[in-house]
N, C-alpha and C positions, 0 to 999 in steps of 0.2 A: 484676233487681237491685233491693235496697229502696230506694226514694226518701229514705225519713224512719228512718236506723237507730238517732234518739233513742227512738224508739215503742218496740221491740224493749225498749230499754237500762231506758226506766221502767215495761215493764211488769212487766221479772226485779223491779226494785226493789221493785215495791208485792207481786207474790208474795212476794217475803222478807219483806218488812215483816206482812203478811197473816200470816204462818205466825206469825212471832215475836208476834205480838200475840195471836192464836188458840192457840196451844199454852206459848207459855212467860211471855207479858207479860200480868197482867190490866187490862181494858178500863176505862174511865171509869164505864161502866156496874156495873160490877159492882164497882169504889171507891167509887162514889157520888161522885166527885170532880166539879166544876165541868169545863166543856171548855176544854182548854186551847189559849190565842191562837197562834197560829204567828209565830214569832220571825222570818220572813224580814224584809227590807225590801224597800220596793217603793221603786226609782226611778224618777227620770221626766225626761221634757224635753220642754217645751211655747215656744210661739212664739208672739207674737203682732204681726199688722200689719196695719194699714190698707191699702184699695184703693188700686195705683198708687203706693206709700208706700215711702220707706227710712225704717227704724225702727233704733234701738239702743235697748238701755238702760245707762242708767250709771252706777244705786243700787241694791243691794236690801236690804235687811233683814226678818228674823222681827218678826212683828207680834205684838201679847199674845193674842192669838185664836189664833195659829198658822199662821193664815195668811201673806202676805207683799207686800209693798209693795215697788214699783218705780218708781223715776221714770228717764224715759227721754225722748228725742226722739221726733218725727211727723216727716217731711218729703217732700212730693210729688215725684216721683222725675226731672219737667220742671222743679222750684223750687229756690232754695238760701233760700227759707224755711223755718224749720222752727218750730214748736211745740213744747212744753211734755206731755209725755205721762206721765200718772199712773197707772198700773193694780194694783187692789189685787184678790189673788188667796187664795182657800180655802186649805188645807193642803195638799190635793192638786192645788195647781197650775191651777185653775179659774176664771177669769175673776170676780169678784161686781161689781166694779164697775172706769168707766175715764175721766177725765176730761182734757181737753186745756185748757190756758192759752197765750196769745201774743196777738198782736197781728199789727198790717200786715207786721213785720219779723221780723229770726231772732231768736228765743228758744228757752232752751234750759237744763237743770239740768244740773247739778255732783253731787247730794248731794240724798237723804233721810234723815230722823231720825222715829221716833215720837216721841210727846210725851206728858208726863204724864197728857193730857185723851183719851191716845187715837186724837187728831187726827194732823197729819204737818206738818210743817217743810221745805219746798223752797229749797235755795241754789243761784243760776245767776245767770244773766246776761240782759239785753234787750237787742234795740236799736228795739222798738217805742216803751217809755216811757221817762221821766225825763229829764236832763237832754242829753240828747246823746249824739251813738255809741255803744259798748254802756255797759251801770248794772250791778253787784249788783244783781241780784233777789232780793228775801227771801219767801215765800208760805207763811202759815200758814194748813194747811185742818181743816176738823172731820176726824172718823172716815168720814165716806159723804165725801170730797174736797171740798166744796163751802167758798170762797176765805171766810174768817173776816175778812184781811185781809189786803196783799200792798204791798209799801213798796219804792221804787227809792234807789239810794245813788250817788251818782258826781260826776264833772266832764263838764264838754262835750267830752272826749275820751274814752277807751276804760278800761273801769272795768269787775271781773268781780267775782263772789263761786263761792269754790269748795268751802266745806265750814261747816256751822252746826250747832250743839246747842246743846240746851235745858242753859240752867246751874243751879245749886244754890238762886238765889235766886227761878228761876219765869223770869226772863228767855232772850238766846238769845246766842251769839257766833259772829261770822262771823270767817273769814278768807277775804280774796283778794287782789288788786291794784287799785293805783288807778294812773291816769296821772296827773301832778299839771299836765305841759306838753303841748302840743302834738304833742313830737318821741315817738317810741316808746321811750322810758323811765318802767319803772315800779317803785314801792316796794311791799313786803308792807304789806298793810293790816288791822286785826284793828279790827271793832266791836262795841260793845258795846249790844245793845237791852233792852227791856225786853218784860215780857211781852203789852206790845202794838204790840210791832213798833218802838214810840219809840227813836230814838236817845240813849244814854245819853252817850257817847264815844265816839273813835274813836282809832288810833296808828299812825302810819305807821314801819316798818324800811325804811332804803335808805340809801344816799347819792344825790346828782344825777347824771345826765350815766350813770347804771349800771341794768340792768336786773336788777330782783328780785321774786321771785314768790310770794306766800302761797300753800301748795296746801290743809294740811290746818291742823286745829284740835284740843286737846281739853283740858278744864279740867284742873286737876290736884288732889289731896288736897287743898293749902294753900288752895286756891280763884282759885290764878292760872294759867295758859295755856302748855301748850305749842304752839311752832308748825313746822311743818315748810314747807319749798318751796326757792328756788333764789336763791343768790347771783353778782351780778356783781361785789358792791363790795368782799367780804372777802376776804383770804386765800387770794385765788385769783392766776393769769397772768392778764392783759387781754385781753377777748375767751373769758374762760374762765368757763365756769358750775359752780356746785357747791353739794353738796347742805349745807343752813342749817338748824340747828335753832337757836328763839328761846326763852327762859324769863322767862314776866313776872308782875308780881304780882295781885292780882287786880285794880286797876286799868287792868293795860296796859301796865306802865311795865317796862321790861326790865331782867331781875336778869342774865341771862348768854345768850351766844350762842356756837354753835359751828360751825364749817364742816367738810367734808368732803371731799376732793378725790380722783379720781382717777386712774390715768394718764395719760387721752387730754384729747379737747378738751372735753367737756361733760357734766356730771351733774344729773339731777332728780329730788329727791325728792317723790315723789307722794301718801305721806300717813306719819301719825305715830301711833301708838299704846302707852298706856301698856300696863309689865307688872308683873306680880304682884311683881317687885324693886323695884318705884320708879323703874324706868328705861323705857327706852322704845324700841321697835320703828321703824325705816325703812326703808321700801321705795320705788325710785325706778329710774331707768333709768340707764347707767352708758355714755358712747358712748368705746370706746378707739382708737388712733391707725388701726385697718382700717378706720373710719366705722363698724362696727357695735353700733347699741344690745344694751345686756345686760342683763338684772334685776338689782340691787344692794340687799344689803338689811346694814343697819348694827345693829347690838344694841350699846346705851349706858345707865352708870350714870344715876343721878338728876341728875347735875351733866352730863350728855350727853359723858363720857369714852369714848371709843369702847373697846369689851368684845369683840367680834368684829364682822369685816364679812367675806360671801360675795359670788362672783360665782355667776350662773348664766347660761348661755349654751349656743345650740344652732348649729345651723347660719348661719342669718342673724340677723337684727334680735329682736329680744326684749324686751319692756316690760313692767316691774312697776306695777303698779297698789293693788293694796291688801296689808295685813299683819295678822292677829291674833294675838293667843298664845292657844292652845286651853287644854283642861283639861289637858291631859297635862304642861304648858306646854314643848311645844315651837308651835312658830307655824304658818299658812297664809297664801300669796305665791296670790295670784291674778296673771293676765298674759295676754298674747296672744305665741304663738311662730309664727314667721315659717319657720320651717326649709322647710315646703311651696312656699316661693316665695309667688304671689297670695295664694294661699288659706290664713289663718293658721290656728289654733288658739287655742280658748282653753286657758292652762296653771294649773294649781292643784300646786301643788309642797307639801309635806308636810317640815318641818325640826323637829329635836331642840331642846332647848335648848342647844346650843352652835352651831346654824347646818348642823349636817350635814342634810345629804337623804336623808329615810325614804323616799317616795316618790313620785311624779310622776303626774300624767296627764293627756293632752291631751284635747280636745273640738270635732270640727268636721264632721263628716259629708264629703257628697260637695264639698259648695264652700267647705268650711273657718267659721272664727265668730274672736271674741273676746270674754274675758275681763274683764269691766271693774269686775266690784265682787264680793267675798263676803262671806258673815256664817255666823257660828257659828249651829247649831238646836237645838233645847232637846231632842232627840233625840240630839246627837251625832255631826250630820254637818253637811252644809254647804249654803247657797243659794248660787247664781253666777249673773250676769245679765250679757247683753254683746249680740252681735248672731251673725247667722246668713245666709246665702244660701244653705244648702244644703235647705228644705223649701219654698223659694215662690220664684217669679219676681224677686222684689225680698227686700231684707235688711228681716227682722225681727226684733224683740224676741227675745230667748231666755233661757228662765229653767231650770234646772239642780237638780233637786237631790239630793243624793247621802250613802251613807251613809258611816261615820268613816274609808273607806279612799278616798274619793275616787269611788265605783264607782256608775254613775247606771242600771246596766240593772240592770230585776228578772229572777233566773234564773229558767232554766224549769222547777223544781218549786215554783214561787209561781202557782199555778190550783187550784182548787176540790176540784179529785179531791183531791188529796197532803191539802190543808186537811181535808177530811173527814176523810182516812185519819188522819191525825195527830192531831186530835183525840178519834179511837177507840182509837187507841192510841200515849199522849203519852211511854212508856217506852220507847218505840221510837226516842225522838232521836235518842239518840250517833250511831246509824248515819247517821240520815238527813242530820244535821248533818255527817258526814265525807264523805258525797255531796255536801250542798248545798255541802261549801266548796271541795271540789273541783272541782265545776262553775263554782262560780263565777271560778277560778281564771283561768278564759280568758274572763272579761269585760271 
């Protein structure tokens, strides 16, 4: 019986291709034509983690190089310290460089941004420095990672920073929460620095005695702020969270806010992005009266009128994490989906521009992963970074990238032999191209 009856299958193919190139197609050679590149994509998915280490990551973004930048957690797998983990990687997914920040205590990012200079922008949180229990952490490093400057923000109680870019003026804005009292309530907090990390202003959203959360940031045409995260104090039942979009000028000072509510007990939106309409994208987690979280993603005018809101949900728990609007401008939901039980997935969902779903795909191997950040590539497909336990002992770093349909395995006529064949005879596509998409069909 044959072990391997793909051999059989590509060697009919390359005879056909051989005949047609030989008898009816002429060669490269004998066009004088340049050889031509093979249009496949190669995906890939690599890991990375320290000895004895649980690792996530939980930013990635395409760097101007092409490469890509990660900031992620470190943490010893006997510790609940964890570190600060930066690793900036080739185009193909290749380690060049990896740098770790913390202290005695848990630190830890939120959010990377490049930066004008090339360098990178870290927003998280400490509780090694600053004033007390955890601070905003802000850390601005060169291009090779190494710390230019790095500034803590809080009160002597528990104080985070969750997402920062570099603004129009050279400077940077954070948003997170601050705790202003002792008890565990907190207001959105949005700062304003300067391009050396200096505190410009800062503006607090809440009311007292409620808890509210800045997640995400981003400036907007006029040069003021949108803000996205979770309300106790508005427009909600008591004891009810819901997802808050803020609009301010570019001082800080708030021109309009809107809330969002769902049916069950609690909603969060986890970040906000502008779109090509002047309006803007939310994606957040949606929990209805079964207890189980759902991806919830909201599409609103420029004045944050809701335009359309989705659910998506699988079997169990589901967490939306990030949103962008692609070229096509429909948008990508990255997420971790729970349906496996333990062992999640990470989810990248694919939507029109009215919110339908084009199409889905999960990512988790034998012990499952999560989804925690993606970014568009200058290619046309996607980066994803989250965590993994299904290639090493302990959970590591996992970095993803795929091309416009979501699809991260390269097929198997992407090897050397086809490449030769193909570039002897590059007239020969259509076919091979009705092969490769065929094969690829069951990736």
């Amino acid at each position: 019986m044959d072990k391997n009856p793909l051999i059989r299958k590509y060697l009919a193919v390359g005879i056909i291709l051989i005949f047609l190139g030989t008898c009816i197609i002429p060669s490269t050679a004998m066009n004088k034509e340049k050889p031509v590149l093979l249009p496949f994509f190669k995906g890939w998915m690599k890991t990375f983690g320290r000895p004895n280490s649980s690792d996530v990551g939980y930013s990635v973004q395409q760097t101007t190089d092409g490469g890509y930048i990660i900031a992620g957690e470190t943490m010893p797998v006997d510790s609940i310290i964890g570190d600060i983990w930066v690793i900036k990687t080739d185009e193909d997914g290749n380690k060049v460089w990896d740098k770790t920040f913390g202290g005695s205590n848990m630190d830890y990012p939120s959010d990377i941004k490049q930066t004008d200079d090339n360098g990178f922008l870290i927003t998280g949180r400490t509780y090694s420095f600053g004033a007390g229990g955890d601070d905003a952490w802000v850390l601005k490093l060169d291009q090779n990672g190494d710390i230019q400057w790095n500034k803590t923000f809080g009160t002597p109680f528990f104080d985070f920073g969750f997402e920062g870019q570099q603004t129009t003026d050279g400077g940077y804005i954070i948003v997170g929460s601050v705790n202003p009292h002792e008890a565990f309530f907190f207001d959105v907090w949005l700062i304003k620095l300067d391009g050396e990390g200096n505190e410009q202003w800062n503006r607090t959203f809440g009311e007292p005695q409620y808890e509210d959360y800045g997640q995400s940031v981003q400036q907007t045409s006029d040069g003021g702020y949108i803000l996205a995260g979770s309300t106790g104090s508005y427009g909600v039942a008591i004891n009810k969270m819901a997802f808050w979009l803020i609009k301010t000028d570019v001082q800080g000072n708030e021109q309009w806010n809107r809330t969002y509510s769902g049916t069950g007990y609690d909603d969060q939106a986890n970040s906000v992005e502008l779109t090509s309409d002047g309006g803007y994208i939310i994606v957040g987690n949606k929990y209805d009266f079964d207890s189980l979280s759902d991806i919830w993603v909201i599409k609103t005018n420029q004045y944050g009128d809701e335009q359309w809101n989705k659910t998506y949900d699988g079997l169990s728990d589901d967490y939306g994490h990030e949103a962008y609007q692609t070229t096509d401008g429909g948008y990508i939901i990255i997420g971790t989906n729970y349906s496996k039980g333990d062992n999640p997935d990470a989810w990248m969902i694919k939507l029109d521009d009215s919110g339908n779903e084009q199409w889905n795909r999960t990512y988790g191997g034998k012990a499952g992963g999560s989804g925690m950040s993606v970014a568009l590539t200058s290619d046309g497909g996607y980066i994803i970074t989250g965590a993994t336990t299904s290639y090493s002992k302990t959970q590591d770093v996992w970095l993803i990238k795929t091309d416009s349909s979501g699809k991260s395995k390269t097929t198997p006529f992407d090897n050397l032999w086809f490449e030769r064949l193909f570039q002897r005879f590059p007239n020969a596509f259509p076919l091979l191209r009705h092969l490769l998409e065929w094969e690829s069909m069951k990736l």
